[in-house]
C-alpha positions as CSV (number, residue, x, y, z in Angstrom):
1,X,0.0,0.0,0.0
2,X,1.2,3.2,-1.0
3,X,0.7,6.4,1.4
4,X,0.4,9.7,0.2
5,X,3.5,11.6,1.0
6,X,3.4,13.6,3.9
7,X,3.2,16.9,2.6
8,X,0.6,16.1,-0.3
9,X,-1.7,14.7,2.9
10,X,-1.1,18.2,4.5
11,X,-2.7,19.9,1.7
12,X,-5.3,17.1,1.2
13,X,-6.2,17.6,4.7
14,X,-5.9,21.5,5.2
15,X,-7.7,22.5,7.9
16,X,-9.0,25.8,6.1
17,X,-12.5,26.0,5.5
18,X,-12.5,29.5,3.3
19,X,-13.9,27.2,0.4
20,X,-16.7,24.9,0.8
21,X,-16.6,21.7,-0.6
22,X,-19.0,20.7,-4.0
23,X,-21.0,19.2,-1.5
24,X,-21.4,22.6,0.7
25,X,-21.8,24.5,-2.5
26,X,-25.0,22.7,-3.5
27,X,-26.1,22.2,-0.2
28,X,-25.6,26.2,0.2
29,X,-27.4,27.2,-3.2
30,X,-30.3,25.1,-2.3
31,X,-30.8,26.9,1.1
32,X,-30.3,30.2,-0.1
33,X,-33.3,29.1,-3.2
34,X,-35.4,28.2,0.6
35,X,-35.2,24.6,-1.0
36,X,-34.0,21.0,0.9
37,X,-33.7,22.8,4.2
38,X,-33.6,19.6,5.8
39,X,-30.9,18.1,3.5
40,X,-27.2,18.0,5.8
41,X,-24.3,19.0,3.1
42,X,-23.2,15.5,1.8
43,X,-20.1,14.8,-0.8
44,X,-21.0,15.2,-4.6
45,X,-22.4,12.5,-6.1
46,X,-22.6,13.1,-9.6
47,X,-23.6,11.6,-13.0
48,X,-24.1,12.4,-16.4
49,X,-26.8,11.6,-18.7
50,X,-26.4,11.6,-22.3
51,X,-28.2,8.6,-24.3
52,X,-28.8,6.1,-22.5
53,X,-31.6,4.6,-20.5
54,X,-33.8,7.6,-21.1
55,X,-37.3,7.5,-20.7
56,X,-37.6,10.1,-24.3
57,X,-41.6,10.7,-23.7
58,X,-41.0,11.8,-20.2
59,X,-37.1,12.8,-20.0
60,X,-38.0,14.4,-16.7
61,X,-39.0,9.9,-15.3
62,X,-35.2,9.5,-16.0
63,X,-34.2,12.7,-14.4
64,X,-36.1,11.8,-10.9
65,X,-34.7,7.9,-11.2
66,X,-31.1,9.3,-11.3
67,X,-32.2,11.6,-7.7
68,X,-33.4,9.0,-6.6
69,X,-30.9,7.1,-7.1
70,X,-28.8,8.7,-4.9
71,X,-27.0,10.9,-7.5
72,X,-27.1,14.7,-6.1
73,X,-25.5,16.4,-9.0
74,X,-27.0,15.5,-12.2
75,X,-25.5,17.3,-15.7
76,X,-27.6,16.6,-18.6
77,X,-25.6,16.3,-21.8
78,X,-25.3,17.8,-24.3
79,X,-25.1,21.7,-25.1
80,X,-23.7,22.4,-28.4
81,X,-23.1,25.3,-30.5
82,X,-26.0,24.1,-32.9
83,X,-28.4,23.1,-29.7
84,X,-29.2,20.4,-27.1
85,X,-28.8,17.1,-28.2
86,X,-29.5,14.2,-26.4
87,X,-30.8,14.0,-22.9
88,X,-30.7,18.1,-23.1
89,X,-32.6,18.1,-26.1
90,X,-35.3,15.7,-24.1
91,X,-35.2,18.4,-21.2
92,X,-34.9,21.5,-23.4
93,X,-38.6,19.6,-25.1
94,X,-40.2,19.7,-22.0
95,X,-43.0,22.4,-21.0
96,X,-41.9,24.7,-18.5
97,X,-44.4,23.3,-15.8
98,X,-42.9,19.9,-16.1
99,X,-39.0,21.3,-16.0
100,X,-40.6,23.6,-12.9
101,X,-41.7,20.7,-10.4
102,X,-38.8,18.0,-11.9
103,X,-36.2,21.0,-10.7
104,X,-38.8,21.2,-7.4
105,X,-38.2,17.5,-7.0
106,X,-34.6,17.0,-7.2
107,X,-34.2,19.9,-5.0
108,X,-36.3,18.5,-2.2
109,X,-34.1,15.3,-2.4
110,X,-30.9,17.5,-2.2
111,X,-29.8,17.2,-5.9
112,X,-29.3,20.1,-8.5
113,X,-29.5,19.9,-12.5
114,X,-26.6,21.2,-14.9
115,X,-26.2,21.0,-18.1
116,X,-23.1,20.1,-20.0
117,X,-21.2,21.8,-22.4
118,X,-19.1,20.1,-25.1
119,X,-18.3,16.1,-25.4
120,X,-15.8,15.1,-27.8
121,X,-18.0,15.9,-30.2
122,X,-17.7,19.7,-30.0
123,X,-14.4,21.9,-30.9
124,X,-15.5,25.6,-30.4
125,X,-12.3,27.3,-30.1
126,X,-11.4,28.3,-33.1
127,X,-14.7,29.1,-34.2
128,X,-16.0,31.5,-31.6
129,X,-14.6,33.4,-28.7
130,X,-14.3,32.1,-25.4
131,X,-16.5,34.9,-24.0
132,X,-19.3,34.2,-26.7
133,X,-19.3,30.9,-26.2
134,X,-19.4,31.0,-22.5
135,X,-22.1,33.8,-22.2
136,X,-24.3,31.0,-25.0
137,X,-23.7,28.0,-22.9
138,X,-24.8,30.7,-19.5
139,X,-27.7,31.9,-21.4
140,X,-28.9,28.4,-22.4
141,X,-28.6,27.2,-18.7
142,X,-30.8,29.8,-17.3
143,X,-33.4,29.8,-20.1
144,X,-33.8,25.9,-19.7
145,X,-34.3,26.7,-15.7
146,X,-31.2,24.5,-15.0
147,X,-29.0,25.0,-11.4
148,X,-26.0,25.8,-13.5
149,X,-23.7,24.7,-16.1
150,X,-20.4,22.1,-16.9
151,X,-17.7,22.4,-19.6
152,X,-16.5,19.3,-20.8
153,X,-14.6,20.5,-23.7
154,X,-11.9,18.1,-25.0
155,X,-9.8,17.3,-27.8
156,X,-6.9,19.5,-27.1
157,X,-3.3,18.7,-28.5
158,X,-0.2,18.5,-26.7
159,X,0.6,21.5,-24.7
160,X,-2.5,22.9,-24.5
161,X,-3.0,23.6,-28.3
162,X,-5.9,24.0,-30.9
163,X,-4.9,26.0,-33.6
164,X,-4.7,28.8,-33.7
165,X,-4.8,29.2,-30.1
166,X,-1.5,27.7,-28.4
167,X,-0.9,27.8,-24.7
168,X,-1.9,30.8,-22.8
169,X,-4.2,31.7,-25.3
170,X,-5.8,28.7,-25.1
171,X,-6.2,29.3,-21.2
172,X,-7.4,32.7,-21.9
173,X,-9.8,31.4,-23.9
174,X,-11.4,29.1,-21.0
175,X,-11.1,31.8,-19.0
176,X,-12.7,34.4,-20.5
177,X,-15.2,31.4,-21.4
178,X,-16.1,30.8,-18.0
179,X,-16.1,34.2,-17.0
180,X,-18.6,35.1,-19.7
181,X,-20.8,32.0,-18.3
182,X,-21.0,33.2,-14.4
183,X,-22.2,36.6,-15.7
184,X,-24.9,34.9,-17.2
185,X,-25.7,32.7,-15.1
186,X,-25.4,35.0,-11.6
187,X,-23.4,34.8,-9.0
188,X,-26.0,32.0,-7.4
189,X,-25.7,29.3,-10.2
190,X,-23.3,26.4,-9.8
191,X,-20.5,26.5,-12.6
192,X,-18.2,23.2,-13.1
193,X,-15.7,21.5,-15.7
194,X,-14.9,18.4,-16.4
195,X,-11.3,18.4,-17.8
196,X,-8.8,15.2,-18.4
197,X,-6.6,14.7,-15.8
198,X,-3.5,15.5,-18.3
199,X,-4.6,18.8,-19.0
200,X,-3.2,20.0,-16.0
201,X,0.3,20.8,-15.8
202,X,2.6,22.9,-13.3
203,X,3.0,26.3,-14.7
204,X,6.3,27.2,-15.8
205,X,6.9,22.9,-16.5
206,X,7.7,23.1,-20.6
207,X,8.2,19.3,-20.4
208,X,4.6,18.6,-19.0
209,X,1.9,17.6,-21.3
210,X,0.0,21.0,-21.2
211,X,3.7,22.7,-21.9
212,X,4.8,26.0,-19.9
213,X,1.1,27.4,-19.9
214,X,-0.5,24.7,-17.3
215,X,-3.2,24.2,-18.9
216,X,-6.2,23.6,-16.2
217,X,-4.2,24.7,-13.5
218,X,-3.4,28.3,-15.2
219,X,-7.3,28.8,-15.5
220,X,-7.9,28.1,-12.0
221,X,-5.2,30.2,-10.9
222,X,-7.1,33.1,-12.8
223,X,-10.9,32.1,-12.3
224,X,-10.7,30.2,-9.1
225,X,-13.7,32.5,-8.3
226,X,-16.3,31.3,-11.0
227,X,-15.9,27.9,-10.7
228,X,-17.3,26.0,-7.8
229,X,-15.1,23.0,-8.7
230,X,-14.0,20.3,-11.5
231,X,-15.2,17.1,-12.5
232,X,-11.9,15.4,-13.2
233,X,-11.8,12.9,-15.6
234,X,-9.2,10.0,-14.5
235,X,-9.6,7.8,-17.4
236,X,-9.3,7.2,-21.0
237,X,-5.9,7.6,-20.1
238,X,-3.7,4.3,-21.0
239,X,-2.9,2.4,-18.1
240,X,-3.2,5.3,-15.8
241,X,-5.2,5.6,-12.1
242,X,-5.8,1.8,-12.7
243,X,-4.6,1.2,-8.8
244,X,-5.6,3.3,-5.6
245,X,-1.6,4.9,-5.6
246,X,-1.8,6.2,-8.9
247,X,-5.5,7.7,-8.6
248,X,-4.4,9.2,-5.3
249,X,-1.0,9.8,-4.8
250,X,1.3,9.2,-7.7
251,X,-0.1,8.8,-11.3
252,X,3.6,7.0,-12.1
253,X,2.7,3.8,-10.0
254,X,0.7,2.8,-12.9
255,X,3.7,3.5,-15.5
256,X,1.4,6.3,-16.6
257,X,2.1,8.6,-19.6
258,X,1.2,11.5,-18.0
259,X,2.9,11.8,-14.8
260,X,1.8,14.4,-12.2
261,X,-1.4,14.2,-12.2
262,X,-2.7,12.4,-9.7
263,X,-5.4,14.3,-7.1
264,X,-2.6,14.9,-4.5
265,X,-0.2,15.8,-7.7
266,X,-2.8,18.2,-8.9
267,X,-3.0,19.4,-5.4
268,X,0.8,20.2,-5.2
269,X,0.4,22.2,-8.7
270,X,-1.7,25.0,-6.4
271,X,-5.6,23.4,-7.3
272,X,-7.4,23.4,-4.1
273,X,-8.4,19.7,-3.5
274,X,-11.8,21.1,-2.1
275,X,-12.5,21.4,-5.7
276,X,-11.4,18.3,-6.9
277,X,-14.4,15.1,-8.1
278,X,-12.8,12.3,-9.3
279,X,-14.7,10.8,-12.5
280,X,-14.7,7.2,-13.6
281,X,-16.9,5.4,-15.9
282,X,-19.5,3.6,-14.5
283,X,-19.1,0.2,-16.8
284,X,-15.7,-0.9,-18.5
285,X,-17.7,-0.1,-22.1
286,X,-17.6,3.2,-21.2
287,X,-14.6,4.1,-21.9
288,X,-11.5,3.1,-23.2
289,X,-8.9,2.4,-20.3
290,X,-8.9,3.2,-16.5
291,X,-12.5,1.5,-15.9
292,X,-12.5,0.2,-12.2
293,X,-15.8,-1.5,-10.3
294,X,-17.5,0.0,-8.3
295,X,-16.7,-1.3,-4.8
296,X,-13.1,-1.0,-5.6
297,X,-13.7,2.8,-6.2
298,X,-15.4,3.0,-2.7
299,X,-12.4,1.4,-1.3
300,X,-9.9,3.5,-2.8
301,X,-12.2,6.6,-1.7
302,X,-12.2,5.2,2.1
303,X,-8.9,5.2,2.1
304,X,-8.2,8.6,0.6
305,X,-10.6,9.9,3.5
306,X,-8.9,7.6,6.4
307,X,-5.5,8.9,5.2
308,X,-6.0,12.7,3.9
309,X,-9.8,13.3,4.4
310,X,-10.3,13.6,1.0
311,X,-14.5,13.7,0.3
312,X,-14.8,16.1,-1.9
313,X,-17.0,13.6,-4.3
314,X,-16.9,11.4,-7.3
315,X,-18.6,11.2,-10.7
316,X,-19.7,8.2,-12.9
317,X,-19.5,8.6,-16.8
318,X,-22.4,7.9,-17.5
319,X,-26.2,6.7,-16.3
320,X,-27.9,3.6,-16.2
321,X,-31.0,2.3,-14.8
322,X,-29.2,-0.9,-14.2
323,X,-26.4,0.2,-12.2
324,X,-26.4,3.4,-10.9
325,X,-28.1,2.8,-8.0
326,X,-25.7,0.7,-6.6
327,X,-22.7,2.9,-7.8
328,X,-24.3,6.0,-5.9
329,X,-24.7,3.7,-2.5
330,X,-21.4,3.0,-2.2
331,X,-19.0,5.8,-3.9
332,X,-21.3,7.8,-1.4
333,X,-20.9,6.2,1.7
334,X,-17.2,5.7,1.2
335,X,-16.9,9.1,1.4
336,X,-19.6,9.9,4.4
């Protein structure tokens, strides 16, 4: 068993409560809506829907099945520059009535409704300007009545390129992207992204994958503020995060590609871990590599709380009627 050194454990652990956790975050914006009163703060349990398992005549069945469930952050996928598709589309086809009492719903269990922006589908950054885009994706959460909005924008090269935009301003464009998003949205809404593990980097580190600009870790450095936190993604990846040490402590213990960028390696870059949610799919089929069961993720998660108190939260990539229940129940009390 590998520990997490001492000093990553220190900032795992951090005694400073200046930020709140995901988990405080929603509990927080659902109290100040006068909504789940009764709900305690618990650690994010999150999924995505896309295309599977939805009920299409009533999207909003598949919606509630996922709250109930046990899932308390749900992102409904996908917002793209030509529209919703998929379970977004089903939501954004609803009346407002019927998106008014499913929001009522989820919120009296606890749980709040994104959307997400992006999939590997979508490559906006050289076709529109970070702050368009962001202020279209803000605009289209608040006009569907959603909680808030996620970017899961991918299919970046090596060191943080897309041409034209290289580097920093690549990072300038997320930032200015998000920004644009939180001033639509307000101040209230819950603003997230869901980037690759890789695509953070140590600023200054040319030899990293991101290159000297940091990728991830340069945009929270400059809008910490509008985003509540991200929704990592530690897979797809080769043979990376495959074991507990290379999830948690060292990403190398797995003879990973991308080294550094493990939680408490993402931690030592300067990312707060209160922001951190590590995301794993929820059956080997989906996704490529890194796919680990559920109970072995709960383990893993126990011992990252018995050793550094990390319970920030976890995501699962992506629903199903036939095992997310079961997911849910024990990524969630692994970290309770």
């Amino acid at each position: 068993m590998l520990r997490i050194g001492a000093l990553a454990a220190l900032a795992l652990g951090a005694p400073a409560r200046a930020r709140p956790t995901p988990g405080e975050r929603v509990a927080a914006y659902l109290h100040a809506r006068g909504e789940a009163l009764a709900v305690a703060p618990r650690p994010v349990v999150a999924t995505y829907i896309d295309w599977r398992d939805i009920t299409w005549l009533h999207p909003e069945k598949t919606v509630l099945a996922a709250v109930a469930n046990g899932f308390n952050v749900v992102i409904l996928a996908f917002d793209l520059a030509t529209g919703p598709t998929d379970m977004l589309q089903g939501w954004a086809s609803l009346d407002a009535a019927t998106r008014n009492a499913t929001l009522a719903a989820a919120h009296a269990a606890g749980a709040v409704l994104l959307l997400s922006a992006g999939g590997a589908s979508e490559e906006p950054y050289n076709r529109v300007g970070g702050a368009a885009y962001g202020a279209a994706v803000g605009a289209t959460a608040a006009a569907l009545g959603l909680d808030g909005a996620d970017f899961d924008l991918e299919n970046l090269a090596p060191g943080f390129n897309f041409d034209p935009l290289k580097g920093d301003e690549l990072v300038d464009w997320f930032v200015n992207a998000t920004r644009a998003a939180r001033a639509a949205m307000g101040p209230a809404a819950i603003l997230t992204h869901a980037p690759q593990a890789p695509y953070f980097g140590t600023i200054g580190d040319a030899g990293s994958w991101v290159g000297a600009s940091g990728g991830y870790t340069a945009i929270w450095r400059a809008a910490s503020d509008a985003i509540d936190f991200f929704n990592v993604q530690f897979y797809n990846q080769g043979s990376c995060y495959t074991s507990y040490a290379s999830l948690f402590a060292s990403s190398e213990a797995d003879a990973c590609v991308f080294p550094k960028t493990s939680v408490a390696e993402l931690v030592a870059m300067g990312v707060d871990a209160r922001a951190i949610v590590v995301g794993k799919p929820l059956f080997d089929a989906d996704a490529d590599t890194g796919y680990v069961d559920g109970p072995t993720l709960a383990a893993w998660l126990r011992q990252a709380r018995n050793e550094s108190g990390f319970a920030t939260g976890a995501f699962c990539w992506s629903w199903a009627a036939d095992g997310g229940a079961a997911w849910a129940a024990e990524v969630g009390a692994a970290m309770s």
